[in-house]
C-alpha positions in Angstrom: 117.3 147.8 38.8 115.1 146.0 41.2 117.4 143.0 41.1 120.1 145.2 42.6 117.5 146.6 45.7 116.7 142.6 46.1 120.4 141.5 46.3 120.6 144.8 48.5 118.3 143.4 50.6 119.7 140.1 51.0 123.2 141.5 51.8 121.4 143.3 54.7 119.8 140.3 55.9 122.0 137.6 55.6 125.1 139.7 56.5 123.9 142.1 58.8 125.7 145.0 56.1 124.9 148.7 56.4 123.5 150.5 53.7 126.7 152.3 53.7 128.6 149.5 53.5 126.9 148.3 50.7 127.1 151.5 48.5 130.6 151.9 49.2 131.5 148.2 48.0 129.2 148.8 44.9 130.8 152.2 44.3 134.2 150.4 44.7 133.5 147.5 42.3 132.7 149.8 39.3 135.3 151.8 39.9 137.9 148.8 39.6 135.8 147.9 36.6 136.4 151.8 34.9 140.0 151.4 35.6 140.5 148.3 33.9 138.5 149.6 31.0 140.2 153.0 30.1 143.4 151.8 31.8 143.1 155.1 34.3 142.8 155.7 37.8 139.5 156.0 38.7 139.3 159.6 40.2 136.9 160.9 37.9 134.3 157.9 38.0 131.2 159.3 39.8 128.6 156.4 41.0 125.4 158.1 42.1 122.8 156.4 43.4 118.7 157.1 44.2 117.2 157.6 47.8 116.0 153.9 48.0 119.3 152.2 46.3 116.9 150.6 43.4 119.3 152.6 40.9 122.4 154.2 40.1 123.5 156.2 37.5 127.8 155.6 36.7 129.3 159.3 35.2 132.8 160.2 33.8 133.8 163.5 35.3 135.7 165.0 32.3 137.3 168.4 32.0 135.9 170.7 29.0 139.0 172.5 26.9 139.8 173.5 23.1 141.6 170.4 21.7 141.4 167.1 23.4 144.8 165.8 24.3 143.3 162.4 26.9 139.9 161.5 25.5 139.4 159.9 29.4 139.9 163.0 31.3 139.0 165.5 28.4 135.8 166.7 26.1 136.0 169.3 23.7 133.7 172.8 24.2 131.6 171.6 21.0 130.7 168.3 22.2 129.8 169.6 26.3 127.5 172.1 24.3 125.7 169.5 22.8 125.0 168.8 26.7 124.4 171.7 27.9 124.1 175.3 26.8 126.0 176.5 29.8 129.6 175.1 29.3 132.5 176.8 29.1 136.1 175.7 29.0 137.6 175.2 31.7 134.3 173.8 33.8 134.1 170.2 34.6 130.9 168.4 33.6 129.6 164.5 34.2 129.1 162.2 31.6 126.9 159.5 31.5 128.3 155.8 31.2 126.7 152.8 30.2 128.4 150.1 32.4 127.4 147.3 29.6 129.9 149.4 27.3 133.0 147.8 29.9 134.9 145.0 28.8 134.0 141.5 29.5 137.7 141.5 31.9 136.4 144.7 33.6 133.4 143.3 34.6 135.1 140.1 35.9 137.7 142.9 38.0 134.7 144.4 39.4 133.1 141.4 40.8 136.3 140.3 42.2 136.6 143.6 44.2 133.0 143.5 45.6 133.6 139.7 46.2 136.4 140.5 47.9 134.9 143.4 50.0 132.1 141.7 50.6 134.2 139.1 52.2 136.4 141.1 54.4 133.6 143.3 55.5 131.7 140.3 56.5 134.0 139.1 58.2 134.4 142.4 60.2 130.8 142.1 61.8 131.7 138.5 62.6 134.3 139.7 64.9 132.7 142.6 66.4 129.8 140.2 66.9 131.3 137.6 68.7 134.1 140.1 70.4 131.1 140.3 72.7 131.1 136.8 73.2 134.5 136.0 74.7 134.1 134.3 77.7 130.7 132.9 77.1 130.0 129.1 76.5 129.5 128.3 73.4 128.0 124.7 72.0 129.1 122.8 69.0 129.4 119.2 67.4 132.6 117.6 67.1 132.7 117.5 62.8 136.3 116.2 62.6 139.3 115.3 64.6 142.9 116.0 63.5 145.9 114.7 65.2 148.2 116.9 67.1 151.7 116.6 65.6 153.3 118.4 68.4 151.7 117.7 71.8 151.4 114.3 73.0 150.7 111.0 71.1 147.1 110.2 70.8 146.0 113.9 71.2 143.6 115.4 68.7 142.4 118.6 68.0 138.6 119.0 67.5 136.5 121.3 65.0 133.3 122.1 65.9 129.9 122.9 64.2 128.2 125.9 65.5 125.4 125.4 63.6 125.5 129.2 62.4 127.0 129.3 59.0 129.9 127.9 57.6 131.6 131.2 57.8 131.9 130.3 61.7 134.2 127.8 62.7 134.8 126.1 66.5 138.4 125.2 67.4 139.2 123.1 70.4 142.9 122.6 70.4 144.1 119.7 71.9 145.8 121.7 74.9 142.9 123.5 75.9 141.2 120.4 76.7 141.3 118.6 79.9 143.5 115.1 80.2 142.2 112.1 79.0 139.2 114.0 77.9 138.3 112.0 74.4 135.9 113.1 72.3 134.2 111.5 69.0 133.1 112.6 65.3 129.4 113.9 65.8 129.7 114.6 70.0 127.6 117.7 71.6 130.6 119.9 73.4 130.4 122.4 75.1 133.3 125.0 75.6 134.3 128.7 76.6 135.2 131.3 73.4 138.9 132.1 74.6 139.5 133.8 71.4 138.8 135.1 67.2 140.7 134.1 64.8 140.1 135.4 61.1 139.9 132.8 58.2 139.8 133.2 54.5 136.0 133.2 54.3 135.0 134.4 58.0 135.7 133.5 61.7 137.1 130.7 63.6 136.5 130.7 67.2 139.2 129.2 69.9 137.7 127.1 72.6 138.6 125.7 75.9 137.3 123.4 78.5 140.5 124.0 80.3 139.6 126.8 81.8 138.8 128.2 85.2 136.4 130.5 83.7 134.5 127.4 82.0 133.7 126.0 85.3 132.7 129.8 86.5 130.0 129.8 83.3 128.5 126.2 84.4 128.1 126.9 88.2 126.0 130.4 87.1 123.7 128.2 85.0 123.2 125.4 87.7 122.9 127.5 90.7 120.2 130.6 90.8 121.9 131.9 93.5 125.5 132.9 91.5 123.5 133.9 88.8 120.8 136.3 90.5 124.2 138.0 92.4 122.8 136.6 96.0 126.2 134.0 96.2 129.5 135.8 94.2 132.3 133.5 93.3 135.2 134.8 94.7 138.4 133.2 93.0 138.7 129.7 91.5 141.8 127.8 91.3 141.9 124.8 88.4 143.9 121.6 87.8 141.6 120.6 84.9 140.6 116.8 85.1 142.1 116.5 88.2 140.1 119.1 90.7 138.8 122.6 91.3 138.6 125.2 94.5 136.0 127.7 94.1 135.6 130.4 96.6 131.9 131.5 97.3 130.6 134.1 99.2 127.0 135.1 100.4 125.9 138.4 100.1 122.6 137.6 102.8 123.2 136.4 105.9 121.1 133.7 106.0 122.2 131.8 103.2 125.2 129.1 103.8 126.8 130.2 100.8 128.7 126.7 100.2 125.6 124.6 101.3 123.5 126.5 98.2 126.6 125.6 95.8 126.1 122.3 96.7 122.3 122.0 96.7 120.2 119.2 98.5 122.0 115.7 98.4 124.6 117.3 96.4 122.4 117.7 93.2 123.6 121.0 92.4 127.4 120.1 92.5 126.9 116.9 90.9 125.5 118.2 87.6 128.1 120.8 87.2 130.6 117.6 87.5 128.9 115.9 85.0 129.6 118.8 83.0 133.3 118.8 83.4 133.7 115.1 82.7 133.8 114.0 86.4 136.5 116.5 88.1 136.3 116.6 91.7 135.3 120.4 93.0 136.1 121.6 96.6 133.3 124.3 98.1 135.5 126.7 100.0 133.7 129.7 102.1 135.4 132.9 101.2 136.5 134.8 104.3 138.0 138.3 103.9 140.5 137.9 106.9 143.5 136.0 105.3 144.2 133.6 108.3 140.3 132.3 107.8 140.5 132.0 104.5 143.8 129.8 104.3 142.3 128.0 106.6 139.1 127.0 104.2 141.3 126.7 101.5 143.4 123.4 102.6 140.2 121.8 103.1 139.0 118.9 103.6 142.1 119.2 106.0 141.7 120.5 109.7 144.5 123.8 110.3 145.1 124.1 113.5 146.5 127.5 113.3 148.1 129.8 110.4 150.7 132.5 110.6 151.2 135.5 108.4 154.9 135.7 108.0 155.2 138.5 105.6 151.9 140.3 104.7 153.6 142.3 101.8 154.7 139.4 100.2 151.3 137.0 101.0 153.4 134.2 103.1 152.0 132.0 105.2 152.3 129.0 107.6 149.5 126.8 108.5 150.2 124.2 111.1 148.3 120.7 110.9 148.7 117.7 113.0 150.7 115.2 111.4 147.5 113.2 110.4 146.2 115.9 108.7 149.7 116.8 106.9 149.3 114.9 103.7 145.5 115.3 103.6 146.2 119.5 103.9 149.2 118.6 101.2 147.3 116.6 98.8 148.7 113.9 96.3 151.6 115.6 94.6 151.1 118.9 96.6 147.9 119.2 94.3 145.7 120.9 97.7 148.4 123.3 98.5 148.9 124.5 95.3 145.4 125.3 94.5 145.4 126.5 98.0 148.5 129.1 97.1 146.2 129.8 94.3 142.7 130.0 95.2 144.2 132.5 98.3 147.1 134.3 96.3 149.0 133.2 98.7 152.5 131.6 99.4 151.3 128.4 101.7 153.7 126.8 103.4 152.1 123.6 105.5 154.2 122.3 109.2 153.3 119.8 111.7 153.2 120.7 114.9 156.4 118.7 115.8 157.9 121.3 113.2 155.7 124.1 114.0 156.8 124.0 117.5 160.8 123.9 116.6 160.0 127.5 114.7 159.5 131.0 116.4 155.7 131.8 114.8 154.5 133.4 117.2 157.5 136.0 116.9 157.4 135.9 113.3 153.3 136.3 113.1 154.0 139.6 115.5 156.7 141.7 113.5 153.9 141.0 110.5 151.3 142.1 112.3 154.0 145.5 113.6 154.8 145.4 109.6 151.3 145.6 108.4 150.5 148.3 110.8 153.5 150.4 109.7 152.3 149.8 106.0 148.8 151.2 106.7 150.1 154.2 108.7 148.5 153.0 112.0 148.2 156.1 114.5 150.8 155.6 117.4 149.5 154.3 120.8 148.8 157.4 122.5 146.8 158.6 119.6 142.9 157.4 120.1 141.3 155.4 116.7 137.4 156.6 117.5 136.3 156.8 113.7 136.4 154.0 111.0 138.4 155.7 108.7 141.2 156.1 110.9 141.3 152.4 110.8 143.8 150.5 109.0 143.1 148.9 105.7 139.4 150.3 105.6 138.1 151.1 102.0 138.1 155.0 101.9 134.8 154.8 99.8 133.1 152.3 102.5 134.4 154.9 104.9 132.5 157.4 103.3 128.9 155.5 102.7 129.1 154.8 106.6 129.7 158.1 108.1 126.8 159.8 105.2 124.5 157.1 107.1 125.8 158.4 110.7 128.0 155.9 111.3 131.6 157.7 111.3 132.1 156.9 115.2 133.5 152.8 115.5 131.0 152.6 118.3 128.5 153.9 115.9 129.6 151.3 113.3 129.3 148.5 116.6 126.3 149.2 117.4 124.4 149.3 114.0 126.1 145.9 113.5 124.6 144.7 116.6 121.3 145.8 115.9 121.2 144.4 112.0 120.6 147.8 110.6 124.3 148.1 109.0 123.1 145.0 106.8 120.6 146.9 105.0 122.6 149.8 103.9 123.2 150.2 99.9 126.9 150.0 98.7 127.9 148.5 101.7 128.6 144.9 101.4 128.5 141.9 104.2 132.2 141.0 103.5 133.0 144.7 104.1 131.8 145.0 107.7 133.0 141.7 108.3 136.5 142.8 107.7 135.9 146.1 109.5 135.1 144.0 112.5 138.3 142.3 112.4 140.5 145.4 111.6 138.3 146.5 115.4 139.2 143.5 117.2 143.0 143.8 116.2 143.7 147.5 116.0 141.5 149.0 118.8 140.5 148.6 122.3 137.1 148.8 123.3 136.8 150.9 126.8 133.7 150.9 129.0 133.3 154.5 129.5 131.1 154.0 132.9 133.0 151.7 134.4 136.4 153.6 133.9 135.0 156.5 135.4 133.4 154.8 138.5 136.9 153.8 139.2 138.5 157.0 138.8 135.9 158.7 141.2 136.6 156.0 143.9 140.6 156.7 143.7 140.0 160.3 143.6 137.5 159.8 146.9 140.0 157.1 148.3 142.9 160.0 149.7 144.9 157.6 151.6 146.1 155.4 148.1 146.7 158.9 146.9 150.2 159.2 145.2 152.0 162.4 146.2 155.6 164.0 144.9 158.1 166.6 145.9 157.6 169.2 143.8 161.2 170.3 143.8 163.1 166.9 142.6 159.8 164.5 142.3 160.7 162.6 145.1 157.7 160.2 146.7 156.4 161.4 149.4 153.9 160.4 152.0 151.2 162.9 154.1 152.8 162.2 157.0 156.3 163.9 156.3 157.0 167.9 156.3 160.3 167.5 154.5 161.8 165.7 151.3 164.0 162.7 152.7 165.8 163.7 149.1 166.6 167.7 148.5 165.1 168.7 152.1 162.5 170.8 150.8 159.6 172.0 153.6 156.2 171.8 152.9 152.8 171.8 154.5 149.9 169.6 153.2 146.3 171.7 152.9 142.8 170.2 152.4 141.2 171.8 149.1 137.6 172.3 148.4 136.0 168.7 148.1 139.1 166.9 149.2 
């Protein structure tokens, strides 16, 4: 049986099988063979194979008893003696079969059944493989076009050649490529793996070049930077052919996280274009305070100013002067809505001639009285001294800084000021950054020294000392022995110090 340990072998290689796989589909395929042969189920078919799988032994389990009603699933006591000197009726004892004794059909069943398996288990490891796979960038040559009967005229959908197998198909439908993208019978394309579908003899893989996450896979290869983590890509927001946003945001001070994106001269950027067929790509800096961020999103228009209307519900106004409106617009609202997107936000863009005809600054305050509300902000008389007491702050950030010794927001200040916040682990730029905002708009840094020199002077000063009744309150003056008020009498004495 070596052929059967070569073919074995093969199966392993080729398809990537387990052994236990393999014996299970052989096992299967003879026992589809017996049951065609003796027209029985195949319950009593034992396979048994040897430790290295060079040989197998096929058995009929029958049943021994005193008269022999099914000759399948029966053997008389005389003839299991001849086997063995230990039978008695009743026991159940296995046969040996020669499988060259099956019919020329049962053989032809049996190969069926382990063609079949072999197929569907195969295609099994196919998906689990490239399961793995989805969202990666795949590349493939265009091996035939076929028109697309229900998008639009002159469309085509494209199969590709993986160069793996032909049990691996690539599919580029015609909507997941980018307008007026055309491509040609023996073209290099390169696409994302959106999805698996199964075919009769293995895999075909969905493609797109439509997607957001296509443009994500080309910047990491192009640019170091996103790919070693230093720059992370924040959002991106897609009108495929037409143009992209992309969010980026450094994790190291001292890189200009849009400046590395676009490399010296615009290499970097340029090649990633080429990639996409020419589609224009806006750098935006990622800010983690929402006004900011809007703001770098309507680029390459100037905002004057931006309002949060509803925080809740992500609305926003961002006021332009009326030469910037249609730039901050774009051709068909194309910048606002990959604005709205690149943000998740609502954008809504006004001149100043309209801005100024609105109540924003109103509107931008009950937000602001809103958000606070929403992120249980302490009342005013109750003192914010720690950062997490401060609204909107990541409870596990929280945490990291006060295990370092830096519960206290001056504390949290002062290790900002000094650099030494920046080289903490778990803590992240963006995450003081927005920490220093919630500071500048939530609490009120005092000068402790300052505040107490002036008390000392009031206290020291006793003629702008303030002095009541103290039957009704009444103000009253050193000078006076009686309340001009209730009448009350009293006598002013000099206490220690004073």
């Amino acid at each position: 049986m070596s052929e059967m340990a070569e073919a074995i072998r093969e199966l392993q290689s080729q398809r990537g099988m387990s052994e236990d796989a393999i014996r299970q589909t052989i096992e299967n395929a003879i026992k589809a063979a017996y049951k065609r042969t003796f027209g029985k189920e195949a319950d009593n078919c034992i396979v048994k194979f040897n430790e290295d799988m060079t040989d197998m032994v096929v058995y009929a389990r029958k049943t021994i008893v005193d008269g022999v009603y099914d000759p399948t699933q029966e053997i008389e006591l005389a003839d299991a003696l001849k086997l063995s000197d230990e039978c008695k009726e009743g026991d159940e004892i296995d046969i040996p079969l020669d499988i060259r004794d099956f019919s020329r059909s049962a053989i032809s069943t049996g190969k069926q059944t382990a063609h079949q398996a072999l197929n569907e288990n195969f295609k099994k490891t196919l998906e689990n493989e490239y399961k793995d796979k989805l969202g990666q960038t795949i590349i493939g040559y265009c091996q035939r076009l076929v028109p697309d009967k229900k998008g639009d005229k002159g469309a085509f959908h494209c199969y590709l050649d993986l160069g793996k197998n032909d049990r691996v198909e690539g599919f580029l439908p015609a909507k997941n490529q980018c307008p007026h993208e055309v491509h040609e019978k023996g073209e290099r394309i390169k696409a994302l793996i959106k999805g698996i579908k199964p075919m009769a003899n293995g895999i075909q893989l969905v493609l797109s070049r439509s997607d957001p996450n296509f443009v994500r896979n080309i910047m990491e290869v192009e640019i170091p930077e996103i790919s070693d983590k230093t720059i992370t890509i924040k959002s991106i927001a897609r009108e495929p052919g037409v143009r992209t946003k992309i969010a980026v945001y450094s994790n190291k001070l001292d890189i200009d996280p849009v400046g590395a994106c676009v490399g010296q001269k615009g290499v970097r950027i340029q090649n990633v274009i080429k990639e996409i067929d020419g589609e224009k790509i806006d750098m935006v800096k990622y800010e983690a305070e929402p006004r900011e961020f809007i703001k770098n999103a309507l680029s390459p228009a100037d905002v004057k100013k931006v309002y949060i209307l509803d925080s809740q519900k992500k609305q926003a106004i961002a006021v332009v002067t009326e030469k910037n409106f249609s730039l901050a617009v774009g051709k068909g609202g194309l910048n606002v809505r990959l604005a709205n997107r690149l943000c998740d936000w609502t954008i809504d863009v006004k001149t100043e001639k309209e801005a100024a005809e609105m109540e924003l600054e109103e509107m931008d305050l009950q937000s602001r009285r809103a958000a606070e509300r929403l992120f249980n902000t302490p009342a005013e008389e109750d003192v914010i001294t720690t950062v997490a007491q401060l609204p909107g702050v990541d409870p596990q950030v929280a945490e990291l800084l006060k295990a370092a010794g830096l519960e206290d927001i001056q504390q949290f200040l002062d290790a900002v000021e000094d650099g030494s916040i920046y080289k903490m682990e778990g803590v992240r730029r963006e995450d003081v950054d927005l920490i220093n905002k919630i500071i500048n708009e939530n609490v009120e840094i005092e000068n402790e020294v300052e505040d107490a020199a002036v008390e000392d002077v009031e206290q020291e000063d006793g003629n702008d000392a303030e002095y009541t009744c103290p039957e009704c309150g009444t103000p009253i003056t050193l000078e006076m022995t009686k309340c001009p008020k209730c009448g009350a009498e009293f006598v002013f004495e000099e206490g220690e110090g004073k």
